[in-house]
Gaussian input, Z-matrix of N, CA and C with variables (Angstrom, degrees):
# hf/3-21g

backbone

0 1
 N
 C     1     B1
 C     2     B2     1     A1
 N     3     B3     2     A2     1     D1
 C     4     B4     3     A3     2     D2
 C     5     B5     4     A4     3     D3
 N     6     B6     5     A5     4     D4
 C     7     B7     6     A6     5     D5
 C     8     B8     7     A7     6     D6
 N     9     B9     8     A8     7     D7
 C    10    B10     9     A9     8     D8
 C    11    B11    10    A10     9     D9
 N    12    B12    11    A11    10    D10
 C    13    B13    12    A12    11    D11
 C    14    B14    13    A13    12    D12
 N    15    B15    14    A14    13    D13
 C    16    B16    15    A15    14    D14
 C    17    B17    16    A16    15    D15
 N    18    B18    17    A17    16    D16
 C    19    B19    18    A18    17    D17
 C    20    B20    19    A19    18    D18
 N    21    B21    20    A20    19    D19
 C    22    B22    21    A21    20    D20
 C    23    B23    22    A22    21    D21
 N    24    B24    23    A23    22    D22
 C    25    B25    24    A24    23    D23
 C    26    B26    25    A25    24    D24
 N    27    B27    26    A26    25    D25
 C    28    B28    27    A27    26    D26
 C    29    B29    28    A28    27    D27
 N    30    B30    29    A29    28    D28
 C    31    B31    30    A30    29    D29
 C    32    B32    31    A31    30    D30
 N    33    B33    32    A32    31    D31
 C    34    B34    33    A33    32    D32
 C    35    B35    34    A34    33    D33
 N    36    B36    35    A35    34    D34
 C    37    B37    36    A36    35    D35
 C    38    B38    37    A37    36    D36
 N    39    B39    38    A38    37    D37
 C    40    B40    39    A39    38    D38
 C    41    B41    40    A40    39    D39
 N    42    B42    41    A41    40    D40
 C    43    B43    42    A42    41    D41
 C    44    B44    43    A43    42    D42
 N    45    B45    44    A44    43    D43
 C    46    B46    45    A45    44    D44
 C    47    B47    46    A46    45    D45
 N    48    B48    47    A47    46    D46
 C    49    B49    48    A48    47    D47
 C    50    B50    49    A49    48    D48
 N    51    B51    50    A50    49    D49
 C    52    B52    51    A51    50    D50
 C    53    B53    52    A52    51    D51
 N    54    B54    53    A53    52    D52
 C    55    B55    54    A54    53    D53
 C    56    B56    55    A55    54    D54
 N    57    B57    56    A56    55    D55
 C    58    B58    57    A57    56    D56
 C    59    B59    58    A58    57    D57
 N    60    B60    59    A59    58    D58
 C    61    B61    60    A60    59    D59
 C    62    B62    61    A61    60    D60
 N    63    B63    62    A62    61    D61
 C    64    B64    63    A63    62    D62
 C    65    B65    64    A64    63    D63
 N    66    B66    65    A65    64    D64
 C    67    B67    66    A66    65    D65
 C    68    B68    67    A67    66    D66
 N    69    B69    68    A68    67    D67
 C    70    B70    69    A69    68    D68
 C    71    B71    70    A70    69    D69
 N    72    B72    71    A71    70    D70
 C    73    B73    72    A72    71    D71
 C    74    B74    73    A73    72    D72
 N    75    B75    74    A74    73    D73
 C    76    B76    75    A75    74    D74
 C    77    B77    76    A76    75    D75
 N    78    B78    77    A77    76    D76
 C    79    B79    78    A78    77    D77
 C    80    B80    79    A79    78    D78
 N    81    B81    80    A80    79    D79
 C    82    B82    81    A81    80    D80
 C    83    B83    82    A82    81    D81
 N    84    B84    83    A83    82    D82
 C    85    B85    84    A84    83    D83
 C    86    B86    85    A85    84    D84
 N    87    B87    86    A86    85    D85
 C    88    B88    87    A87    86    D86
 C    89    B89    88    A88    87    D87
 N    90    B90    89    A89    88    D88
 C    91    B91    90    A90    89    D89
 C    92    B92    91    A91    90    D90
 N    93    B93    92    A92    91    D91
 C    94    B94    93    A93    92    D92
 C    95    B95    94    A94    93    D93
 N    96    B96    95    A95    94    D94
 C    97    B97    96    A96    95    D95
 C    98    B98    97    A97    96    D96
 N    99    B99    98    A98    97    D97
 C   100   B100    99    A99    98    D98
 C   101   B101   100   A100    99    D99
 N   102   B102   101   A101   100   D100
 C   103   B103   102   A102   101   D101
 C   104   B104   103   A103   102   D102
 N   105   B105   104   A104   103   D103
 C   106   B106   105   A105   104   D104
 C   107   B107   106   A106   105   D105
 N   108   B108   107   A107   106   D106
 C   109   B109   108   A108   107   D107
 C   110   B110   109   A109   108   D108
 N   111   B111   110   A110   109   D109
 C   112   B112   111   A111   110   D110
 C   113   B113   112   A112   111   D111
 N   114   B114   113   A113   112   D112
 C   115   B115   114   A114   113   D113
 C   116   B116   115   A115   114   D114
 N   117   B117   116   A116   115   D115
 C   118   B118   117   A117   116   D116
 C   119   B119   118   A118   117   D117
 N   120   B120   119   A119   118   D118
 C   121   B121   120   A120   119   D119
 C   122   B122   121   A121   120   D120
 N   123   B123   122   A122   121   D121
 C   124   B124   123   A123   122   D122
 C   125   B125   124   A124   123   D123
 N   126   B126   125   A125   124   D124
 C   127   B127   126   A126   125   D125
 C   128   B128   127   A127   126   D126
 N   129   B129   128   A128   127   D127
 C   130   B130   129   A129   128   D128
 C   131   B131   130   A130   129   D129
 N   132   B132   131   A131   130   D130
 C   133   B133   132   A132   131   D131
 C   134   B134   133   A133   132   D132
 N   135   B135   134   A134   133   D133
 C   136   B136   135   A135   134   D134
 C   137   B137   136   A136   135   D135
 N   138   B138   137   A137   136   D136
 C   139   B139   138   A138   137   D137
 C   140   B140   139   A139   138   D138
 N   141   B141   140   A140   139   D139
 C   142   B142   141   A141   140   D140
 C   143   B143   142   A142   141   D141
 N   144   B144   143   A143   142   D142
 C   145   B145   144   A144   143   D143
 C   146   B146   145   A145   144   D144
 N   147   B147   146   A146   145   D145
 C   148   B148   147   A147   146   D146
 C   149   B149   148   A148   147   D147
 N   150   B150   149   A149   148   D148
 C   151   B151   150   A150   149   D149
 C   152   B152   151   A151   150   D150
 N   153   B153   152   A152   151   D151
 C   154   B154   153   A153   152   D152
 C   155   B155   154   A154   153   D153
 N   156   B156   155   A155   154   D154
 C   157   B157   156   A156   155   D155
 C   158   B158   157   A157   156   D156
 N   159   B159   158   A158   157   D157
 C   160   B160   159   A159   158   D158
 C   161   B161   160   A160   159   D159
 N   162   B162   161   A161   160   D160
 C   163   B163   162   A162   161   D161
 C   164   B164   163   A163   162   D162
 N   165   B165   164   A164   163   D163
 C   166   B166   165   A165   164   D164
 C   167   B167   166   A166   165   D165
 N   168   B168   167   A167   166   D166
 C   169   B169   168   A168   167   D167
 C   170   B170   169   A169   168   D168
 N   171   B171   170   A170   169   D169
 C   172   B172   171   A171   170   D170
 C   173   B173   172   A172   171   D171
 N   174   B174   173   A173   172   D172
 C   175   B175   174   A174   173   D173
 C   176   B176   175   A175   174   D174
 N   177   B177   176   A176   175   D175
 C   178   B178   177   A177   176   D176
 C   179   B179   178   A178   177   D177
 N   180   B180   179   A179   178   D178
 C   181   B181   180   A180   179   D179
 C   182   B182   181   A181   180   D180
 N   183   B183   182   A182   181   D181
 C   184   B184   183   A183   182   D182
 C   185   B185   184   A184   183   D183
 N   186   B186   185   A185   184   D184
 C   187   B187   186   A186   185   D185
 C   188   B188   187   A187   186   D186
 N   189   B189   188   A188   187   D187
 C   190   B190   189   A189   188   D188
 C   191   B191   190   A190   189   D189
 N   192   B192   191   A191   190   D190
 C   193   B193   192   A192   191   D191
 C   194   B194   193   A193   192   D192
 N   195   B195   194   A194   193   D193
 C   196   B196   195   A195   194   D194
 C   197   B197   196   A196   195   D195
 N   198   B198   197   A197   196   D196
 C   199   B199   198   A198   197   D197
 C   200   B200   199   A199   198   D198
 N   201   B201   200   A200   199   D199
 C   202   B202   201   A201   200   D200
 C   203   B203   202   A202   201   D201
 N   204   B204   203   A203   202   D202
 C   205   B205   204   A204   203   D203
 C   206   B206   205   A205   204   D204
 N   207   B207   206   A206   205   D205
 C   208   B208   207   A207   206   D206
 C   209   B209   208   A208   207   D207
 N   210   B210   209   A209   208   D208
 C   211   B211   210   A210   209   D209
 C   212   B212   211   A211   210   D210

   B1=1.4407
   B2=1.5260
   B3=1.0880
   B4=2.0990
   B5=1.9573
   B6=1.4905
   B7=1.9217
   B8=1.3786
   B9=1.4724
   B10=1.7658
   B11=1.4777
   B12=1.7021
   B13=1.4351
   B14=1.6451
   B15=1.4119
   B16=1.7057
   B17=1.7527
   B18=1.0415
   B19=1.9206
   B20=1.2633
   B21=1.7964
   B22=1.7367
   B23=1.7096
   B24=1.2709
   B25=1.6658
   B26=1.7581
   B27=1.4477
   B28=1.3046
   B29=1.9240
   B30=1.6090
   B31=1.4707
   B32=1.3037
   B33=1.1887
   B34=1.5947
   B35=1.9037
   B36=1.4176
   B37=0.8457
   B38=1.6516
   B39=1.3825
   B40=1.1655
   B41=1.2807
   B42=1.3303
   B43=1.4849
   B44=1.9661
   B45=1.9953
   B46=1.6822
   B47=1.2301
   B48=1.4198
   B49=1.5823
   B50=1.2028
   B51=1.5857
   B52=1.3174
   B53=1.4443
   B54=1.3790
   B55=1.5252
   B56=1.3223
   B57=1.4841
   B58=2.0505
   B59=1.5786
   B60=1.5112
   B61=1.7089
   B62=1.4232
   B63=1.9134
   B64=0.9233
   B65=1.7745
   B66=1.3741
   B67=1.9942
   B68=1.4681
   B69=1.4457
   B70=1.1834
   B71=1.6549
   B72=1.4887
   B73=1.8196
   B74=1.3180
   B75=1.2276
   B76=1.7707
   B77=1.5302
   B78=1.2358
   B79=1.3526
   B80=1.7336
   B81=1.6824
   B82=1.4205
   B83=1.5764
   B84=0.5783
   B85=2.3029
   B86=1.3943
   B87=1.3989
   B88=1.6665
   B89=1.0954
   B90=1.3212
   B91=0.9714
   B92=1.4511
   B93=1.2686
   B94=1.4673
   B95=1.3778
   B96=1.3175
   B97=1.5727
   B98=1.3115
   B99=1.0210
   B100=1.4861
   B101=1.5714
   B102=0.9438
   B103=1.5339
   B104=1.8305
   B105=1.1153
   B106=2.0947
   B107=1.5017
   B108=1.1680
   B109=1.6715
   B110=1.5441
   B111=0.7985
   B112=2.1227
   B113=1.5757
   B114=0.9938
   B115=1.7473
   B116=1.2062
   B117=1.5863
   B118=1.3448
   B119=1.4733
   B120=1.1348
   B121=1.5562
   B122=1.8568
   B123=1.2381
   B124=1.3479
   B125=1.7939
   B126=1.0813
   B127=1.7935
   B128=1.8140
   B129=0.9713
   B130=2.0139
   B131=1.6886
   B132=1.0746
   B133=0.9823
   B134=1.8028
   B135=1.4841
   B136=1.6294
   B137=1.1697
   B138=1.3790
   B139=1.0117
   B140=1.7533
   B141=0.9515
   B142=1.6668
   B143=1.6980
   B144=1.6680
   B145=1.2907
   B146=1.7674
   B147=1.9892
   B148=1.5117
   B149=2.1282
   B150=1.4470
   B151=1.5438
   B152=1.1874
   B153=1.6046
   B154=1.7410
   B155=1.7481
   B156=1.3318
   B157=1.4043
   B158=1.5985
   B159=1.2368
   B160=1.7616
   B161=1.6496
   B162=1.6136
   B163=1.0237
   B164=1.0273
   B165=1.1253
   B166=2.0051
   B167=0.9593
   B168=1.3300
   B169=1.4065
   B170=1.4197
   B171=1.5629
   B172=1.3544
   B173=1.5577
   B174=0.9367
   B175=1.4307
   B176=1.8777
   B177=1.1249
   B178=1.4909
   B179=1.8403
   B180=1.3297
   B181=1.5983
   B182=1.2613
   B183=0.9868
   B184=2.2889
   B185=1.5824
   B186=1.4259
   B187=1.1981
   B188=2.0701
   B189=1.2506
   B190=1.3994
   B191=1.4176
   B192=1.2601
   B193=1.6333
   B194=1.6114
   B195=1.3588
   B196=1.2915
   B197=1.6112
   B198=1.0490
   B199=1.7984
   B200=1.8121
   B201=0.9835
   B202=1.5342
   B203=1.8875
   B204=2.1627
   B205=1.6425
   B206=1.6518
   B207=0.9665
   B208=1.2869
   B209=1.1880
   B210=1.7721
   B211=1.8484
   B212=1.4686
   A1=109.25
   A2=92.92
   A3=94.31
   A4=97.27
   A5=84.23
   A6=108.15
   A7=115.74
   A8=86.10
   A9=99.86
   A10=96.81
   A11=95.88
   A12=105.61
   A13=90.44
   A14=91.29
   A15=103.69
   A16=100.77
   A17=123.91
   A18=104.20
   A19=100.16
   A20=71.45
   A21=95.03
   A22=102.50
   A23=114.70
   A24=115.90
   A25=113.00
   A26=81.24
   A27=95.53
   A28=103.89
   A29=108.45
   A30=113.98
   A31=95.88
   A32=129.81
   A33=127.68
   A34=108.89
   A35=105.18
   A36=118.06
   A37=123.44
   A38=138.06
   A39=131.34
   A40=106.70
   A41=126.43
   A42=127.41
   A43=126.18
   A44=88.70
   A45=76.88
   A46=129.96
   A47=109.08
   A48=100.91
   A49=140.24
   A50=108.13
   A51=127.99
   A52=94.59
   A53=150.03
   A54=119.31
   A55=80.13
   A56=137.45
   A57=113.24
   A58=104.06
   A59=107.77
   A60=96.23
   A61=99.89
   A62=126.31
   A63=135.38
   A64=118.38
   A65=92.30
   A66=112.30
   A67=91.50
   A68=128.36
   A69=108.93
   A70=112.23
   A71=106.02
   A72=130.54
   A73=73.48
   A74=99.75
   A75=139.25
   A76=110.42
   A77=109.22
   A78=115.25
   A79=112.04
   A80=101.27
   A81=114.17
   A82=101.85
   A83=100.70
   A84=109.45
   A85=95.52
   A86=111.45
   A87=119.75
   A88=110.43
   A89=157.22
   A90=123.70
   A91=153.82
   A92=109.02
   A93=124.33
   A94=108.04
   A95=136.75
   A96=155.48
   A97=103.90
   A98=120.93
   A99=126.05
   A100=114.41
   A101=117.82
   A102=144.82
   A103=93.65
   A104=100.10
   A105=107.81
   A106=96.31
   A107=124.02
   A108=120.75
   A109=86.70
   A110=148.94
   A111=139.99
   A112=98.27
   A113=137.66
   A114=142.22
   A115=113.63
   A116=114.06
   A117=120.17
   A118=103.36
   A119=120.70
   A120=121.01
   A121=123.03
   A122=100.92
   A123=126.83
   A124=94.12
   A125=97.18
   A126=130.34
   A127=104.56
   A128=108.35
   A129=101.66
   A130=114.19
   A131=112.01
   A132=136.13
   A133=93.81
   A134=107.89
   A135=115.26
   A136=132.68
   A137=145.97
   A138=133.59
   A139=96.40
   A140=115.96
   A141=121.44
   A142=139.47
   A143=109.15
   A144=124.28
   A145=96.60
   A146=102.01
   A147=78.36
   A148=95.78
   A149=104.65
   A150=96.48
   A151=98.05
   A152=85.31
   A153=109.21
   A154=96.77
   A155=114.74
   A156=123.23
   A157=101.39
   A158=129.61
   A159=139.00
   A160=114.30
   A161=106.02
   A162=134.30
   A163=116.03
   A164=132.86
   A165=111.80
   A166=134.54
   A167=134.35
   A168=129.88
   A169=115.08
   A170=131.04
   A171=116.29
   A172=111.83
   A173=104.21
   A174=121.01
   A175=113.20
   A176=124.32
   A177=134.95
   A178=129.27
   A179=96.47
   A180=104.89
   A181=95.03
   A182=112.20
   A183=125.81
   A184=104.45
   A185=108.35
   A186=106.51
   A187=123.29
   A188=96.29
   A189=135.83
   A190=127.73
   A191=109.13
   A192=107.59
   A193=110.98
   A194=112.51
   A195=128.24
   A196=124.02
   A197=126.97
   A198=121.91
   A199=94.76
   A200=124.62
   A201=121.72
   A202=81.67
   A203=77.00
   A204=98.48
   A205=108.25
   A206=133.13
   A207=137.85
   A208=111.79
   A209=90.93
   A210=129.82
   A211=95.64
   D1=118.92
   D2=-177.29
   D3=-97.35
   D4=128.48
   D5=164.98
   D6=-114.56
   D7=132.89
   D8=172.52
   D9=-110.80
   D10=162.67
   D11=-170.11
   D12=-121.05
   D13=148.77
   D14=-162.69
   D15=-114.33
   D16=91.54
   D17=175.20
   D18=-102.59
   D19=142.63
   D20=179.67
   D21=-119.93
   D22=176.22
   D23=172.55
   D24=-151.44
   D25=51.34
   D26=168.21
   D27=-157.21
   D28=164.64
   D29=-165.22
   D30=-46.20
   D31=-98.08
   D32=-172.48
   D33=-102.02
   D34=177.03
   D35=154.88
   D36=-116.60
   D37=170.62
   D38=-173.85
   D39=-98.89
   D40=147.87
   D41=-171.38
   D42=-58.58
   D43=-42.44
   D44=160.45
   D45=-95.24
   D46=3.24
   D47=158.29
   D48=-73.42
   D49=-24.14
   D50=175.75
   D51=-82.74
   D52=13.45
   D53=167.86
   D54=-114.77
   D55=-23.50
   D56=-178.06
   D57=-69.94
   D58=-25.41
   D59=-175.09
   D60=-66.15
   D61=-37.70
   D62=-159.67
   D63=-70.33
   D64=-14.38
   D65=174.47
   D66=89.33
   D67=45.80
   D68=157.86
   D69=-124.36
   D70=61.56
   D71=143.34
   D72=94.45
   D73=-174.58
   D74=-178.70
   D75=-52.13
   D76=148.73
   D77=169.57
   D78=-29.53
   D79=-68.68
   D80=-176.91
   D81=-40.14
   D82=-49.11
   D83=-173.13
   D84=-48.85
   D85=-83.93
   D86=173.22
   D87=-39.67
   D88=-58.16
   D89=151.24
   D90=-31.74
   D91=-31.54
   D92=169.46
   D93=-74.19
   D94=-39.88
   D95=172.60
   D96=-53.00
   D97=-40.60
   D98=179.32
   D99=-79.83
   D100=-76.48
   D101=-178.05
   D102=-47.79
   D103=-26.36
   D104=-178.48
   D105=-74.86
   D106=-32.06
   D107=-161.32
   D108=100.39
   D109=-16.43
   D110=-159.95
   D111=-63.94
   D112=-8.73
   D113=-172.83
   D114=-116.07
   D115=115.09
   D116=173.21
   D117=-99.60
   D118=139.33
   D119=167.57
   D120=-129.01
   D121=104.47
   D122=-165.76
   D123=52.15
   D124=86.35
   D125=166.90
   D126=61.45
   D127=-35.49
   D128=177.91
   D129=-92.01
   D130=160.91
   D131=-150.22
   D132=-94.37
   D133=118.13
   D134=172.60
   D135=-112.60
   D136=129.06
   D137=-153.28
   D138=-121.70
   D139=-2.74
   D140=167.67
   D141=-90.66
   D142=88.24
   D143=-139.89
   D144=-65.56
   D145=-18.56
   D146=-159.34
   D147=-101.05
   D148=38.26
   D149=178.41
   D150=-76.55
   D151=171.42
   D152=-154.17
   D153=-109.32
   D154=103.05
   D155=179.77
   D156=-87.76
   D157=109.82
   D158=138.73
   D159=-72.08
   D160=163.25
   D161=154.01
   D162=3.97
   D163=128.18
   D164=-173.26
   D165=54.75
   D166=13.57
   D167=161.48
   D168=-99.82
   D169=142.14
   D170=166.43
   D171=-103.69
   D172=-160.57
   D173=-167.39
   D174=-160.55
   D175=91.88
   D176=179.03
   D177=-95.21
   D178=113.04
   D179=-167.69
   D180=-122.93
   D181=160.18
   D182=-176.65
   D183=-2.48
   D184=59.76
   D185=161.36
   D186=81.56
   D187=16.25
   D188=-179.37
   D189=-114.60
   D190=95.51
   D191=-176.53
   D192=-108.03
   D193=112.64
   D194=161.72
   D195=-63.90
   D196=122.04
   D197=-166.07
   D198=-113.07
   D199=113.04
   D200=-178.00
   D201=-91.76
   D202=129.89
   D203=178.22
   D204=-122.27
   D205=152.92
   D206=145.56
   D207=-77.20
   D208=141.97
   D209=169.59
   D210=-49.28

């Protein structure tokens, strides 16, 4: 499973924003990815596009784990 690390420099980021930074398509897409069940966030399955991902949390789509890092 390949992870990219995402830094942000601010408190959180929002969950479908962090998968368009992450290259997974357009807002509209990320949204659908989410709302599909397709997004695990730190290992379970989320269906809430606008959660609030910090520091250490990942986020896993088709075999893609995003690690939200701080600046």
């Amino acid at each position: 499973m390949k992870t990219e690390k995402i830094y942000i420099d601010t408190e959180y980021i929002k969950l479908d924003s962090l998968l368009k930074m992450g290259g997974f398509g357009t807002g509209g897409q990320a949204k659908l990815l989410v709302q599909n069940g397709g997004v695990k966030v730190n290992g379970e399955v989320c269906t809430m596009r606008g959660k609030k991902m910090r520091a250490g949390d990942t986020a896993e789509c088709t075999g893609i784990v995003l690690e939200v890092c701080a600046k």
